[in-house]
C-alpha atoms as an extended CHARMM CRD file, in Angstrom:
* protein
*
       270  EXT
         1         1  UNK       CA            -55.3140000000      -64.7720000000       31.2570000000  PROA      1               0.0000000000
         2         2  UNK       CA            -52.2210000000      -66.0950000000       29.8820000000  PROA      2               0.0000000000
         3         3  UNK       CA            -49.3610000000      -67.1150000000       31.6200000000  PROA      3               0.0000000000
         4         4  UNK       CA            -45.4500000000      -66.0860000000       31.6250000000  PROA      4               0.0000000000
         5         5  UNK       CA            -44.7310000000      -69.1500000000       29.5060000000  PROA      5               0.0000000000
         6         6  UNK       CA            -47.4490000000      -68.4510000000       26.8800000000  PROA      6               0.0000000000
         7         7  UNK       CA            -46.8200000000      -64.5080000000       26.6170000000  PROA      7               0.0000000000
         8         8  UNK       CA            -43.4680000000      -64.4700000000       24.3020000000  PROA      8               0.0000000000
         9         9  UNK       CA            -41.1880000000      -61.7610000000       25.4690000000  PROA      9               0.0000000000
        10        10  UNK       CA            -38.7940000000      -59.6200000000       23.1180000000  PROA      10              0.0000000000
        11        11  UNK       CA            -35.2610000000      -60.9070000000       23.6580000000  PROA      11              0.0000000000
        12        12  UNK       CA            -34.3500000000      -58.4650000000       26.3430000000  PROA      12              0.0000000000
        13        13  UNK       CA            -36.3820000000      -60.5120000000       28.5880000000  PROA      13              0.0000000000
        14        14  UNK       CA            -34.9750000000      -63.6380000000       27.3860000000  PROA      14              0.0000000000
        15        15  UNK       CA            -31.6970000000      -61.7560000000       28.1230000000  PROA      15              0.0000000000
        16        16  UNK       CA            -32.5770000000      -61.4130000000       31.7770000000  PROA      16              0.0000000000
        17        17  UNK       CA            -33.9180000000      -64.4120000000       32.3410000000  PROA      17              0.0000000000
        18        18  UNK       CA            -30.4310000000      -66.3650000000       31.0950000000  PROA      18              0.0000000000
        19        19  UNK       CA            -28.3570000000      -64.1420000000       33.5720000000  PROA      19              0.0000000000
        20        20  UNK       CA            -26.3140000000      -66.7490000000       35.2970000000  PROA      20              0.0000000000
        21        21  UNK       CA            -27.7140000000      -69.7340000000       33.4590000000  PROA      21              0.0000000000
        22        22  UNK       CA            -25.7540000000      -71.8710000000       30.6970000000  PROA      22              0.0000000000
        23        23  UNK       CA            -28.2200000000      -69.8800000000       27.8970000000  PROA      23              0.0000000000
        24        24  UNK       CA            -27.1000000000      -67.0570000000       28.3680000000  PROA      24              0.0000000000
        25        25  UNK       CA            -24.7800000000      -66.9240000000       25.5340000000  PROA      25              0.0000000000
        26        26  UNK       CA            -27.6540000000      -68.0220000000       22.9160000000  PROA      26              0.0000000000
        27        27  UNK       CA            -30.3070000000      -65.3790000000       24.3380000000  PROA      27              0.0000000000
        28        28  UNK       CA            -27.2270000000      -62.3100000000       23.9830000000  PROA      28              0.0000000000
        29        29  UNK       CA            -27.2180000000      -63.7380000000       20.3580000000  PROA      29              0.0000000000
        30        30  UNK       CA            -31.2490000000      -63.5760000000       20.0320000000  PROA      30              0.0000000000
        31        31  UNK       CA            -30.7830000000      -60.3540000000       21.2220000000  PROA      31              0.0000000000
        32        32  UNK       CA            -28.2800000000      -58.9370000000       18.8880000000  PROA      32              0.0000000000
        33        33  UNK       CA            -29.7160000000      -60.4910000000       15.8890000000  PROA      33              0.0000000000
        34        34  UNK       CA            -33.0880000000      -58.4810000000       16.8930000000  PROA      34              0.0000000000
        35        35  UNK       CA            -31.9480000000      -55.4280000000       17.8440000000  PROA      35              0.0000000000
        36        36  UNK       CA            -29.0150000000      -55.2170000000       15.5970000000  PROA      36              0.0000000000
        37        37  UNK       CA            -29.7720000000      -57.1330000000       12.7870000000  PROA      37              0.0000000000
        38        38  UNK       CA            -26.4730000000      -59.5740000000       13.0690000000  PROA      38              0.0000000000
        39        39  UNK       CA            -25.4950000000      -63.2490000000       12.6050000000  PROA      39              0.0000000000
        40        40  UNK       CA            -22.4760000000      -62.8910000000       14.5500000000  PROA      40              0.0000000000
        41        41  UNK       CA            -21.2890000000      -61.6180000000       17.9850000000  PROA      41              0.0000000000
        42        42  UNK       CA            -18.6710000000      -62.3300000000       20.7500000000  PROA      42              0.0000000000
        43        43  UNK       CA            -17.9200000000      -60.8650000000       24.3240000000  PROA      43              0.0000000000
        44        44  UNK       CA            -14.5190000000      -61.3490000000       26.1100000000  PROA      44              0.0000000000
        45        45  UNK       CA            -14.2290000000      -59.9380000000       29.5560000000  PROA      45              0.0000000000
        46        46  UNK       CA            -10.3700000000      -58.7240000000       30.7880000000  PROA      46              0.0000000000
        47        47  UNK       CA             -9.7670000000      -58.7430000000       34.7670000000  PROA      47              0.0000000000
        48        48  UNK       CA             -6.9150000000      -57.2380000000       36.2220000000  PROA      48              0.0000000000
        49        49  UNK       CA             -3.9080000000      -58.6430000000       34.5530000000  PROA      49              0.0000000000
        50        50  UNK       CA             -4.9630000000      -61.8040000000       34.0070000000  PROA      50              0.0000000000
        51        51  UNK       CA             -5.7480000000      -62.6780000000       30.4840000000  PROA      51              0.0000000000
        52        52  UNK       CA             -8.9610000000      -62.2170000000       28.8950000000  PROA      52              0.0000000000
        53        53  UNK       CA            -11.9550000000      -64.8620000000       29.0870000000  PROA      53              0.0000000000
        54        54  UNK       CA            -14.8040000000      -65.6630000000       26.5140000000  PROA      54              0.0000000000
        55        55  UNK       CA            -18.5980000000      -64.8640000000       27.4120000000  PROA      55              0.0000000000
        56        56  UNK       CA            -20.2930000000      -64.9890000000       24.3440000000  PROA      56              0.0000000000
        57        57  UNK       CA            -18.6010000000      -66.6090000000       20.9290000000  PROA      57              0.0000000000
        58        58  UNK       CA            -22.0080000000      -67.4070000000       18.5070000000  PROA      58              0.0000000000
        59        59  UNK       CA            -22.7070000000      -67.3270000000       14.7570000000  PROA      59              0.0000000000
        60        60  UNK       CA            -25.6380000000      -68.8650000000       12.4720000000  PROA      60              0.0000000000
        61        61  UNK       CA            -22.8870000000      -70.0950000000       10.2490000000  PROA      61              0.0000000000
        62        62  UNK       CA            -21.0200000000      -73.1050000000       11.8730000000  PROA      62              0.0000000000
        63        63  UNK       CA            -18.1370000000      -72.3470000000        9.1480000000  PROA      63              0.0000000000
        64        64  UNK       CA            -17.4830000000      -69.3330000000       11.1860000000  PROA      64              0.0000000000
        65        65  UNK       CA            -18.6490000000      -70.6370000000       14.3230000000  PROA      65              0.0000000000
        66        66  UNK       CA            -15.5310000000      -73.3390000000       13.7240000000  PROA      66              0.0000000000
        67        67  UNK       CA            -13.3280000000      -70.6190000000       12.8020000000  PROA      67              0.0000000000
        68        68  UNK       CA            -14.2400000000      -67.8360000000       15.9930000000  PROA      68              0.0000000000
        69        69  UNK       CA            -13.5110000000      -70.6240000000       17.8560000000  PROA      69              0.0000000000
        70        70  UNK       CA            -10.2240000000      -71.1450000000       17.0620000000  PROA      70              0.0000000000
        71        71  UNK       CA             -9.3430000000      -67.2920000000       16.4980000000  PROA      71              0.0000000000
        72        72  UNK       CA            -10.8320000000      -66.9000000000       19.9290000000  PROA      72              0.0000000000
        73        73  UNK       CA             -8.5000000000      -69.1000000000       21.5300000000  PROA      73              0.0000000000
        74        74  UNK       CA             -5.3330000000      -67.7250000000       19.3760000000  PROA      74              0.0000000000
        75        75  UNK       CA             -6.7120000000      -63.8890000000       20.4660000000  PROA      75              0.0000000000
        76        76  UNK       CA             -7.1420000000      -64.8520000000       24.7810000000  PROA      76              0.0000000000
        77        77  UNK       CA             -3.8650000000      -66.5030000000       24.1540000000  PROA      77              0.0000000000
        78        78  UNK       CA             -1.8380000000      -63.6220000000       23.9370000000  PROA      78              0.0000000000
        79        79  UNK       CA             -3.0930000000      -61.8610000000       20.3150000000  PROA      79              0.0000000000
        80        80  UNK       CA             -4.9690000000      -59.4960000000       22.5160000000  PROA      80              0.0000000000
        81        81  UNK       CA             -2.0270000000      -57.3120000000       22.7220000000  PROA      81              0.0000000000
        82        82  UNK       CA             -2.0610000000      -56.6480000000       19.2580000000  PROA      82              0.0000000000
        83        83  UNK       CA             -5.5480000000      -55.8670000000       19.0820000000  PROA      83              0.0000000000
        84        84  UNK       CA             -5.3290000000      -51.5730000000       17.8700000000  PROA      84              0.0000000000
        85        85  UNK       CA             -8.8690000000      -50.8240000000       19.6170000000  PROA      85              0.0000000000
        86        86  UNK       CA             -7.8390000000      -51.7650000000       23.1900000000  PROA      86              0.0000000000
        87        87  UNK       CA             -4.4320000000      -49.7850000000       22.8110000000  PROA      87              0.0000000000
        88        88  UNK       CA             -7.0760000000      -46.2240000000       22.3200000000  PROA      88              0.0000000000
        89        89  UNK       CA             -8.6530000000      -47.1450000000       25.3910000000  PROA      89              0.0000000000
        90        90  UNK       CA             -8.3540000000      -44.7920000000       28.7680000000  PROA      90              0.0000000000
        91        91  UNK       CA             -7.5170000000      -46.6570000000       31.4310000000  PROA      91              0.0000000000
        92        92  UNK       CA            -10.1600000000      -45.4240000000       33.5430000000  PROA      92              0.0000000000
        93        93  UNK       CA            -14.0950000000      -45.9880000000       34.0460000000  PROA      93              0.0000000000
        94        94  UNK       CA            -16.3240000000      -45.1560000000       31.0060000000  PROA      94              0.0000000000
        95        95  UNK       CA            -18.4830000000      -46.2680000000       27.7420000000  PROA      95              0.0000000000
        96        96  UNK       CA            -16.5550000000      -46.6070000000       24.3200000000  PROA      96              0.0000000000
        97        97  UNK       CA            -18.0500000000      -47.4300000000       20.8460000000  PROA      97              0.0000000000
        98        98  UNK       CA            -16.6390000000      -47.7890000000       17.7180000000  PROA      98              0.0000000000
        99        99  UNK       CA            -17.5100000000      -48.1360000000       14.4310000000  PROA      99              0.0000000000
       100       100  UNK       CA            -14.2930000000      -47.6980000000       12.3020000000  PROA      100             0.0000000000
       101       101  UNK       CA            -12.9310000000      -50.8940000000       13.4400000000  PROA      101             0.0000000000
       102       102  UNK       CA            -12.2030000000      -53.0520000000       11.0590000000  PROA      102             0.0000000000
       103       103  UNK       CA            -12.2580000000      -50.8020000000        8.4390000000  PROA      103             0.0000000000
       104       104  UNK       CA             -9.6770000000      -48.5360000000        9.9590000000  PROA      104             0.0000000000
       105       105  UNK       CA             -7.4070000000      -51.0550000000       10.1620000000  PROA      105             0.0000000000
       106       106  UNK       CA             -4.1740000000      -51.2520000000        8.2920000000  PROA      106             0.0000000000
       107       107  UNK       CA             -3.0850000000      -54.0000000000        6.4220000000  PROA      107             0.0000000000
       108       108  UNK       CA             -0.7950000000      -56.2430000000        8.5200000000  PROA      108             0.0000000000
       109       109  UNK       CA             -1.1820000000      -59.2470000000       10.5610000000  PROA      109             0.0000000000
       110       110  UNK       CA             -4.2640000000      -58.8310000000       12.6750000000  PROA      110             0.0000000000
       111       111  UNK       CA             -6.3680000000      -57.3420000000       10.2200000000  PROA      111             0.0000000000
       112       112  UNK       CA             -5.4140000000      -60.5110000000        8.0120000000  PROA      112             0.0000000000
       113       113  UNK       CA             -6.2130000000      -63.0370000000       10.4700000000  PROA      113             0.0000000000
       114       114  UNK       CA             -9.3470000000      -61.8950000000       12.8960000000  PROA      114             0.0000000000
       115       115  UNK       CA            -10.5630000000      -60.3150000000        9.6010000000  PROA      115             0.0000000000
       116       116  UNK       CA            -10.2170000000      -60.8740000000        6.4070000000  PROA      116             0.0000000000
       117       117  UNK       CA             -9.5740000000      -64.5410000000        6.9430000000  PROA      117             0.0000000000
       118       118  UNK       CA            -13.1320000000      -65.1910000000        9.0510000000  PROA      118             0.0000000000
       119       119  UNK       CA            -14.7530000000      -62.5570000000        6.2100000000  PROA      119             0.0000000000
       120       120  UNK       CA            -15.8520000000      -59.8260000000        8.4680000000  PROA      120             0.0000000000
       121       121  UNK       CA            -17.2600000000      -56.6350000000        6.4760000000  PROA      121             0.0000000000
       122       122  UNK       CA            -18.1480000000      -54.6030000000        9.2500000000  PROA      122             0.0000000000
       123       123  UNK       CA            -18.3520000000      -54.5640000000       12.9660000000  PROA      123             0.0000000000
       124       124  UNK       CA            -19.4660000000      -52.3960000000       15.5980000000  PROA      124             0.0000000000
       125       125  UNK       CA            -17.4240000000      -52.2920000000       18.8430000000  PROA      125             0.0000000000
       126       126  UNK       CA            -19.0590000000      -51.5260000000       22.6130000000  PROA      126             0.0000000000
       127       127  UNK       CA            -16.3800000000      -51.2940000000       25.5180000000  PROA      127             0.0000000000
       128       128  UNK       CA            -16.6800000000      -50.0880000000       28.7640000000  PROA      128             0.0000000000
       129       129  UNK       CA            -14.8480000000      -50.5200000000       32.1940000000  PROA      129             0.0000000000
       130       130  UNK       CA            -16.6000000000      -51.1060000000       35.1500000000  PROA      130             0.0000000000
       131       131  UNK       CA            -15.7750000000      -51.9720000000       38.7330000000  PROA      131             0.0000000000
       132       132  UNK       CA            -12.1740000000      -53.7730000000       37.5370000000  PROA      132             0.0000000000
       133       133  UNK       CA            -13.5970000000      -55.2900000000       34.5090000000  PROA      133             0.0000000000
       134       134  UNK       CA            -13.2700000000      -54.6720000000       30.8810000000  PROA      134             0.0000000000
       135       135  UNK       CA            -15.7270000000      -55.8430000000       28.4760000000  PROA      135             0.0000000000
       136       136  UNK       CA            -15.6660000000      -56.0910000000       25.0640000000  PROA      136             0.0000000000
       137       137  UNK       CA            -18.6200000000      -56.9410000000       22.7870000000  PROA      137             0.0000000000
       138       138  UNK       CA            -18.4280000000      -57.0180000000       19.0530000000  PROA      138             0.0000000000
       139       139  UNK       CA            -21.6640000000      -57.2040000000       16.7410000000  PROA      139             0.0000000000
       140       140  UNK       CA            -19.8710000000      -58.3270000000       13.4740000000  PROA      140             0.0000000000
       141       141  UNK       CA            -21.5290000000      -58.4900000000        9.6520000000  PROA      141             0.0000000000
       142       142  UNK       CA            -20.2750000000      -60.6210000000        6.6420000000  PROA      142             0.0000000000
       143       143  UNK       CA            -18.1340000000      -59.5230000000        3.3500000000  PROA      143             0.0000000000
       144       144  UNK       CA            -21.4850000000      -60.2280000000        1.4020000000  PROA      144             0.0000000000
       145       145  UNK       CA            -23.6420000000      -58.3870000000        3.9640000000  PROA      145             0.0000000000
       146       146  UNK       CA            -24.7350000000      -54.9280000000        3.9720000000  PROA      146             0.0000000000
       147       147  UNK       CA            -22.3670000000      -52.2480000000        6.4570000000  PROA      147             0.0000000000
       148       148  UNK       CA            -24.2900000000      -50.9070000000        9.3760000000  PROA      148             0.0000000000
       149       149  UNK       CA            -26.0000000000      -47.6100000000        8.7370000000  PROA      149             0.0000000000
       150       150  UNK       CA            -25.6840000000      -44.4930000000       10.6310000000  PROA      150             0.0000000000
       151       151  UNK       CA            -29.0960000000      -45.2480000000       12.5620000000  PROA      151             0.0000000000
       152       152  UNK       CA            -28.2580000000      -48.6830000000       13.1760000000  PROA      152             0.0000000000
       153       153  UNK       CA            -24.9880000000      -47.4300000000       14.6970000000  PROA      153             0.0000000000
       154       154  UNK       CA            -27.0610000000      -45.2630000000       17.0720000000  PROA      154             0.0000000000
       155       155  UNK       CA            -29.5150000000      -47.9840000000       17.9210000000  PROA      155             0.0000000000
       156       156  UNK       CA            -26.1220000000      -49.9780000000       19.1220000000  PROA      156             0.0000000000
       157       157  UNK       CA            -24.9410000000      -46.9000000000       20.8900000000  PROA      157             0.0000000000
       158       158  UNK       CA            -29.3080000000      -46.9490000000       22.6530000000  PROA      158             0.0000000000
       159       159  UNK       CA            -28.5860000000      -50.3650000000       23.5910000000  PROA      159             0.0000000000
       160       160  UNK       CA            -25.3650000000      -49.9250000000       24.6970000000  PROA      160             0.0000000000
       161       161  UNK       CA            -26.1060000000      -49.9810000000       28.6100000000  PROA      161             0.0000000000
       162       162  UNK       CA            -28.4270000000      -52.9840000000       28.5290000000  PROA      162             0.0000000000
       163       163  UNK       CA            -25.4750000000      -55.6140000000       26.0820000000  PROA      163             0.0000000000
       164       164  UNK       CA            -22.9420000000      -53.7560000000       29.4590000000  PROA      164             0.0000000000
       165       165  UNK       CA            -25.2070000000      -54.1730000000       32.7460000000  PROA      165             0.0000000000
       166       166  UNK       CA            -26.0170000000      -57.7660000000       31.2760000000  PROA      166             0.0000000000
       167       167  UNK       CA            -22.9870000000      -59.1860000000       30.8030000000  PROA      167             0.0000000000
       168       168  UNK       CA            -21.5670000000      -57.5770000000       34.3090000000  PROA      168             0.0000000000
       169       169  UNK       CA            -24.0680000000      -59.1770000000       35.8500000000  PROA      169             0.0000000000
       170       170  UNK       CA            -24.0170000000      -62.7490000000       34.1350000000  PROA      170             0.0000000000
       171       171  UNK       CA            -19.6640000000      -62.6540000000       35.1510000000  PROA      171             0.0000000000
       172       172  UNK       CA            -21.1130000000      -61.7120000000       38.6820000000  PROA      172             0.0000000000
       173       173  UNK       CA            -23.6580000000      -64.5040000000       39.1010000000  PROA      173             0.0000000000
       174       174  UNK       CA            -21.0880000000      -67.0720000000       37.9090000000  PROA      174             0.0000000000
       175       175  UNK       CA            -18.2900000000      -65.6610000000       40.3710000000  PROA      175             0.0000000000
       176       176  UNK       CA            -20.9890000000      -65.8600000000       43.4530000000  PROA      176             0.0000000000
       177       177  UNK       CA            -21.7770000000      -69.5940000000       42.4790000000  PROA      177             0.0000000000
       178       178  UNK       CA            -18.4470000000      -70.4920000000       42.0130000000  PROA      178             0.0000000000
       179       179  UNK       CA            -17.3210000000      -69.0350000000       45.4440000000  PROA      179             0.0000000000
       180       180  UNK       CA            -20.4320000000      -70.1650000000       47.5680000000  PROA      180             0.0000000000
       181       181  UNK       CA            -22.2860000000      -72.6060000000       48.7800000000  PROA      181             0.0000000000
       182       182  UNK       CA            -25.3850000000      -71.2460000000       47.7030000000  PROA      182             0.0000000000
       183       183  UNK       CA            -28.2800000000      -73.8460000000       46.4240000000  PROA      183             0.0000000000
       184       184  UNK       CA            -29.0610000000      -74.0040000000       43.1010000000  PROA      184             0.0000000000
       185       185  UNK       CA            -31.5170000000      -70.9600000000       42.0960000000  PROA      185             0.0000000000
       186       186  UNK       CA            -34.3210000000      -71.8750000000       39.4750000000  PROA      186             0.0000000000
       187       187  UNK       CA            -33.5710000000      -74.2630000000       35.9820000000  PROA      187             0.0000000000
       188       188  UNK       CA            -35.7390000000      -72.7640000000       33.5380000000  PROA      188             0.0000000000
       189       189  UNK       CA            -35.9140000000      -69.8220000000       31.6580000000  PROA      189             0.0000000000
       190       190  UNK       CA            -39.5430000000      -69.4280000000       32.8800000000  PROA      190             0.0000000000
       191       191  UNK       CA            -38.8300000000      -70.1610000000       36.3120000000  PROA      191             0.0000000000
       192       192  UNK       CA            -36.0530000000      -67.9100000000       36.4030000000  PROA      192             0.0000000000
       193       193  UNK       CA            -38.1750000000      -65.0800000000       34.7760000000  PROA      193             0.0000000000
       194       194  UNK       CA            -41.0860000000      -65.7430000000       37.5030000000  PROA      194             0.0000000000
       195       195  UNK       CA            -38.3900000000      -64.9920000000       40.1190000000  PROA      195             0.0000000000
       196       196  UNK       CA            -36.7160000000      -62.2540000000       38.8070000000  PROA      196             0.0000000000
       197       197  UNK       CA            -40.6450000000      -60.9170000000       38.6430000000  PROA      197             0.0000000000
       198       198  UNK       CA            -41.0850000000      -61.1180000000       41.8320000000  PROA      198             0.0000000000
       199       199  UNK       CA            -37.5500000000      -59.5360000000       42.7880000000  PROA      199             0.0000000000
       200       200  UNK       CA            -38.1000000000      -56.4740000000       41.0360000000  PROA      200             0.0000000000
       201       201  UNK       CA            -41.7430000000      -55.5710000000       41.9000000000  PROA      201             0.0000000000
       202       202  UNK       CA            -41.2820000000      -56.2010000000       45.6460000000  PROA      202             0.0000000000
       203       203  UNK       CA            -38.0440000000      -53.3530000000       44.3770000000  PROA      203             0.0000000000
       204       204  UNK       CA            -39.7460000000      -51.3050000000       43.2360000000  PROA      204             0.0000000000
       205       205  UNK       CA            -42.6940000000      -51.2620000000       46.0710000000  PROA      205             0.0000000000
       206       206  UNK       CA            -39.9630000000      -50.8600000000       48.3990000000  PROA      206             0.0000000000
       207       207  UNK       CA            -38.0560000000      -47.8760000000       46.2010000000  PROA      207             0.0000000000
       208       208  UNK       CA            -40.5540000000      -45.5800000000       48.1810000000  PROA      208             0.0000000000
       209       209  UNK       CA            -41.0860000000      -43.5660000000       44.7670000000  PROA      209             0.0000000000
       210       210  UNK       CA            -45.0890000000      -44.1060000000       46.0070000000  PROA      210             0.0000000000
       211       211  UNK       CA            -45.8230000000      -47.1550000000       43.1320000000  PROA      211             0.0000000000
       212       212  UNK       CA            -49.6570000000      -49.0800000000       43.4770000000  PROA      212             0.0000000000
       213       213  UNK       CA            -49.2220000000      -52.3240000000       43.4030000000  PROA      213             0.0000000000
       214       214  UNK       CA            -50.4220000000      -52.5130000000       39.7640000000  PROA      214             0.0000000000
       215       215  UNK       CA            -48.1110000000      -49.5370000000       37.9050000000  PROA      215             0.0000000000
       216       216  UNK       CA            -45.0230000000      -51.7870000000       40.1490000000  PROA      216             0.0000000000
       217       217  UNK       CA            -46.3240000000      -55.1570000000       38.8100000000  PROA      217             0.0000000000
       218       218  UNK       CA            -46.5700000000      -53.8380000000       35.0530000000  PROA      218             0.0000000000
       219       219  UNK       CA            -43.0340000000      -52.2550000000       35.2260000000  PROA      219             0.0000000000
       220       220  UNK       CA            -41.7250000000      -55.6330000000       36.3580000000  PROA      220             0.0000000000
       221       221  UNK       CA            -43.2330000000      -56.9870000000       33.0280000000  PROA      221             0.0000000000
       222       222  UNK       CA            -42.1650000000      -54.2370000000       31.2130000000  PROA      222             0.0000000000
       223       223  UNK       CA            -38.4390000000      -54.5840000000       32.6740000000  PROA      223             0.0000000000
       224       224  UNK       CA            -38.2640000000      -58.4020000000       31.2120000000  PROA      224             0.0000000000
       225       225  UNK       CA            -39.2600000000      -57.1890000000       27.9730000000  PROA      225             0.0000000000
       226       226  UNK       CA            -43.0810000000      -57.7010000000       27.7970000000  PROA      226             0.0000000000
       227       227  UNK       CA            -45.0460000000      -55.7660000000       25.3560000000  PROA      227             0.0000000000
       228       228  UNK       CA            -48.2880000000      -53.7230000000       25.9360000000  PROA      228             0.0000000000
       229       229  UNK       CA            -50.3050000000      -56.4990000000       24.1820000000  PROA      229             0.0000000000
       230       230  UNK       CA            -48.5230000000      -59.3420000000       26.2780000000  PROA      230             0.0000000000
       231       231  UNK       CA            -49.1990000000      -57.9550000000       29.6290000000  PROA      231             0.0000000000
       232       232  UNK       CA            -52.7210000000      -56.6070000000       28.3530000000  PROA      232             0.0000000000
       233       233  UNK       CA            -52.8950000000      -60.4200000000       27.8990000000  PROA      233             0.0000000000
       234       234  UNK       CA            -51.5010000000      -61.4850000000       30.9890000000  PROA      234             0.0000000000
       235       235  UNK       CA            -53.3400000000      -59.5910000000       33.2240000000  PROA      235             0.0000000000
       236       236  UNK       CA            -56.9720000000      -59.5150000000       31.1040000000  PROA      236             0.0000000000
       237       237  UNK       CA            -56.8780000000      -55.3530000000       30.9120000000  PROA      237             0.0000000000
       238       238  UNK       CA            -57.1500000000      -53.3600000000       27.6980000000  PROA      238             0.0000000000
       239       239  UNK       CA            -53.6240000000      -52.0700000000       26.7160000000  PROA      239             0.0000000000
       240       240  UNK       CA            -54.9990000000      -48.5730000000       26.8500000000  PROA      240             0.0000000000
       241       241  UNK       CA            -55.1380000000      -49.0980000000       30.8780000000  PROA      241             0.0000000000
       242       242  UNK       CA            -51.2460000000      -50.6200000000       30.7430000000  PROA      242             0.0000000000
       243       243  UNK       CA            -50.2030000000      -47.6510000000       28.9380000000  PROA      243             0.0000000000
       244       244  UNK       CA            -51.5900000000      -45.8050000000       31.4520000000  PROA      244             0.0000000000
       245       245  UNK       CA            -50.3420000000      -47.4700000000       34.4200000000  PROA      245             0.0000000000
       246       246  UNK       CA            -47.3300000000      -47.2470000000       32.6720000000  PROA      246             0.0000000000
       247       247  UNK       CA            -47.0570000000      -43.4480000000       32.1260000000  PROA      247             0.0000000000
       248       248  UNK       CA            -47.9120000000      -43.0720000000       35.7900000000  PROA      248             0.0000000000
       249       249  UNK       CA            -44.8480000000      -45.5420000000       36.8370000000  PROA      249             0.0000000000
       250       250  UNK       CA            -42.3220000000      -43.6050000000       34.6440000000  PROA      250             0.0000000000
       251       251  UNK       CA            -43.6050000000      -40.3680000000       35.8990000000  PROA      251             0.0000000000
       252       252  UNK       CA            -43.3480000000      -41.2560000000       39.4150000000  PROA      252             0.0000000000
       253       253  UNK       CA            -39.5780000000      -42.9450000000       38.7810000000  PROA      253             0.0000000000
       254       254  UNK       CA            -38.4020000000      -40.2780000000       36.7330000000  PROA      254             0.0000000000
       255       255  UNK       CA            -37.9050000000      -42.2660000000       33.7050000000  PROA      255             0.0000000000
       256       256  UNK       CA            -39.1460000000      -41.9460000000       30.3850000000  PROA      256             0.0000000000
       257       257  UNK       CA            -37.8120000000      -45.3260000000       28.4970000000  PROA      257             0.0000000000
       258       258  UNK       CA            -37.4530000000      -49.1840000000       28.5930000000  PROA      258             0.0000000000
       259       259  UNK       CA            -34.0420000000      -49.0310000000       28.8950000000  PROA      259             0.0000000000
       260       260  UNK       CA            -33.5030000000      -46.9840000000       31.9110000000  PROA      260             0.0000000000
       261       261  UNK       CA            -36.1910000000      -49.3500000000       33.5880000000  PROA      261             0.0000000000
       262       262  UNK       CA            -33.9670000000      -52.1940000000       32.2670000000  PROA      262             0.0000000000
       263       263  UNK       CA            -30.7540000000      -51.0250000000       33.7840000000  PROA      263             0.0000000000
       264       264  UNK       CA            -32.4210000000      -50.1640000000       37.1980000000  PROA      264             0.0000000000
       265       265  UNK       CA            -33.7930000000      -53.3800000000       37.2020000000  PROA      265             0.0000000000
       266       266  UNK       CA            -30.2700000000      -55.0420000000       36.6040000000  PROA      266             0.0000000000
       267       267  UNK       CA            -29.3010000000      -53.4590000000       39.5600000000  PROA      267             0.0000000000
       268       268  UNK       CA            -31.0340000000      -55.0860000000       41.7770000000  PROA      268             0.0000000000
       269       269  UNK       CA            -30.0260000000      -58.1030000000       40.8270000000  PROA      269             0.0000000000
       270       270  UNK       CA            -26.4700000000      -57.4180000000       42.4010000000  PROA      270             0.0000000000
């Protein structure tokens, strides 16, 4: 059988298992590059009235890496205001995304600066407030790079809940260890992913939706972002039997994707 370490996860597990660590920022990178096909992303998170902080800031270029950095501190430092896509927002709970943004921009100073001047092409915006916080991811592509497509744009919009419930509750890790005195959890990603295993299936055996042992133990896999193969690997069954086990699991939760297994799985983390 192979073990956790040896079966390689798609980066939404890599995702969960950086949730509160100091990775975190590199595996929400892995995972936009891979499901979104970008070099470039950045996540600020706005509470209350105070001004906005930086979660994720990452590029494969370390000429713009250099420059985000610097435009990141310019935009938390009070450039925020002029940002046009936060003035559209409604002030109350809810999911935004945007794609004409920078493109819809007018010429003028902010355009010039977060823009032209670090060569952005295209980006694709996901916002959403939730429980007094506002976050705000961008997914950005080069001048010389192709624009996002309609389905790629849709496969954002698919995703949308996971890049959300992650970050929400990476910011609510960090504020728990900052505030408590609670001993350090696990160092490694793949100690941290054999924990949040465990917390999960013992979930979802306790979510009295009438799970075996098995179908519980494969949807904690699946919920890290195993494949079929992996955890056909993992637990020395064909992948015909996980797919079954699987299509039992969903049936009894009332599910019918990875994502919504994801997200329920974030959760419990709270």
């Amino acid at each position: 059988m192979m073990t956790l370490a040896a079966a390689a996860a798609e980066p939404v597990g890599q995702l969960i298992s950086s949730i509160g660590a100091g990775d975190f920022a590199a595996s929400f990178h892995a995972f936009a590059m891979r499901r979104f096909g970008v070099n470039r992303c950045h996540v600020f998170s706005f509470s209350q009235r105070a001004r906005p902080t930086c979660v994720v800031l990452q590029s494969r270029s370390a000429w713009v890496s250099k420059a985000a950095r610097t435009l990141a501190t310019d935009y938390m430092g009070g450039d925020y205001h002029l940002d046009p896509l936060l003035k559209q927002l409604d002030p109350v709970d809810g999911l935004w995304i945007a794609n004409d943004h920078p493109r819809g921009l007018r010429s003028g100073y902010f355009r010039g600066k977060y823009y032209e001047y670090s060569r952005i092409g295209d980006e694709i915006s996901v916002l959403a407030r939730v429980k007094g916080r506002l976050i705000y991811a961008g997914f950005c592509r080069q001048e010389d790079e192709t624009p996002f497509t309609q389905q790629e744009f849709q496969s954002v919009c698919t995703e949308a809940p996971i890049v959300v419930s992650s970050v929400i509750r990476h910011l609510e890790v960090l504020d728990l260890q900052r505030t408590t005195s609670v001993p350090g959890g696990p160092d490694t990603a793949e100690e941290r992913r054999r924990v949040f295993f465990g917390k999960v299936r013992d979930a979802l055996l306790d979510s009295r939706q009438g799970l075996t042992s098995r179908e519980a133990e494969i949807c904690a896999y699946i919920a890290q972002g195993y494949f079929v193969s992996a955890i056909a690997q993992i637990l020395g069954i064909s992948p015909n039997t996980v797919c079954t086990y699987r299509k039992r699991a969903y049936r009894k939760l009332g599910i019918s994707r990875q994502n919504e297994l994801f997200t329920g799985y974030i959760n419990l983390l709270s």
